[in-house]
N, C-alpha and C positions, 0 to 999 in steps of 0.2 A: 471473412468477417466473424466475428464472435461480438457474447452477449456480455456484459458483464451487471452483476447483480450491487445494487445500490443498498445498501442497509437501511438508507433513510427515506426513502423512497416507497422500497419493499417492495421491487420489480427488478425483472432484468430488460435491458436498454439498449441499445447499440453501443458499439467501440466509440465510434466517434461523437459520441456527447459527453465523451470522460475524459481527460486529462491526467497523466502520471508525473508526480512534483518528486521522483527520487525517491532513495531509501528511506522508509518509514523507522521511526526511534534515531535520527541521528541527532547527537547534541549540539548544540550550537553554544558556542564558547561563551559563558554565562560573561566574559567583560571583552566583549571585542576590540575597544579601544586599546586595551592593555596587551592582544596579542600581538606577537612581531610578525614583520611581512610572511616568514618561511610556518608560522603557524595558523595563520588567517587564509594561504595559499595554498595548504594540506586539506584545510577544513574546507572548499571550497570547488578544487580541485582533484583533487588526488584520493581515488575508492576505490577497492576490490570492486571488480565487474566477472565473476567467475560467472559460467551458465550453471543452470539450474535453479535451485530454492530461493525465492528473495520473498522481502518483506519490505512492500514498497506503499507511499504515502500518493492517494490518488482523488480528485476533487472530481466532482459530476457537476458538470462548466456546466454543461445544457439546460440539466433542469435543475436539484434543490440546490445547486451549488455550496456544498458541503464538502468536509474531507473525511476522507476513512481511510485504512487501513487495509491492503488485502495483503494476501500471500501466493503469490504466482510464480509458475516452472516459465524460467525463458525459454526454456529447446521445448515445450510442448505447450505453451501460453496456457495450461490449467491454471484456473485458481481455484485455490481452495476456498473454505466456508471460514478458515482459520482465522478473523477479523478482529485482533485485538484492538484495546478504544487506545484510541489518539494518548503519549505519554505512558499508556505501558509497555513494557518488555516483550518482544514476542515470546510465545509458551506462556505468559504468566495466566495467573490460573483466578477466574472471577468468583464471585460467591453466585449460586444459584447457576451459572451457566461449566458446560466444558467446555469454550472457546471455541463452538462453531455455532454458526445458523442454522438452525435444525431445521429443513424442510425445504433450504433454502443455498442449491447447491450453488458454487460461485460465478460459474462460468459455463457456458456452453459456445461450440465451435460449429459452425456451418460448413456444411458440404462433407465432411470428415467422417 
């Protein structure tokens, strides 16, 4: 089991009162009606799944039921603190912060 760290919250929680909704920043075809089946079926369907580095979109079902952002290794389930807000770019750069939670590491692993 692992912990994972809620931003809105400002604790870390169990695995399972969180939900992972996919890659975080994907666009969603601003006139869906207008795309054809083989473009609606890509968007939908069809993602790089490499291991390693993602930047995935994740909602805390349990309690504030919110979405954020984290940034997690599949082969070693780290996350980092690297939590950009909903709609930015991963990397992109905030005024006042460097894109992590400072004090507020993302993830911790039991038994490990």
């Amino acid at each position: 089991m692992f912990h994972i760290y809620c931003p809105w919250c400002q604790e870390h929680r169990e695995e399972e009162e969180f939900h992972a909704k996919g890659p975080a920043h994907l666009a969603r075809p601003k006139d869906p009606e207008a795309c054809s089946d083989e473009e609606w079926g890509d968007y939908l369907f069809f993602r790089d799944n490499p291991r390693g580095v993602h930047h995935e979109l994740w909602v805390h079902a349990v309690g504030c039921r919110k979405f954020f952002n984290i940034t997690r290794n599949t082969v070693t389930y780290e996350i980092t603190g690297n939590l950009p807000k909903i709609g930015e770019q991963p990397g992109a750069k905030r005024a006042g912060r460097s894109g992590d939670l400072t004090g507020a590491p993302g993830s911790t692993r039991s038994g490990q």
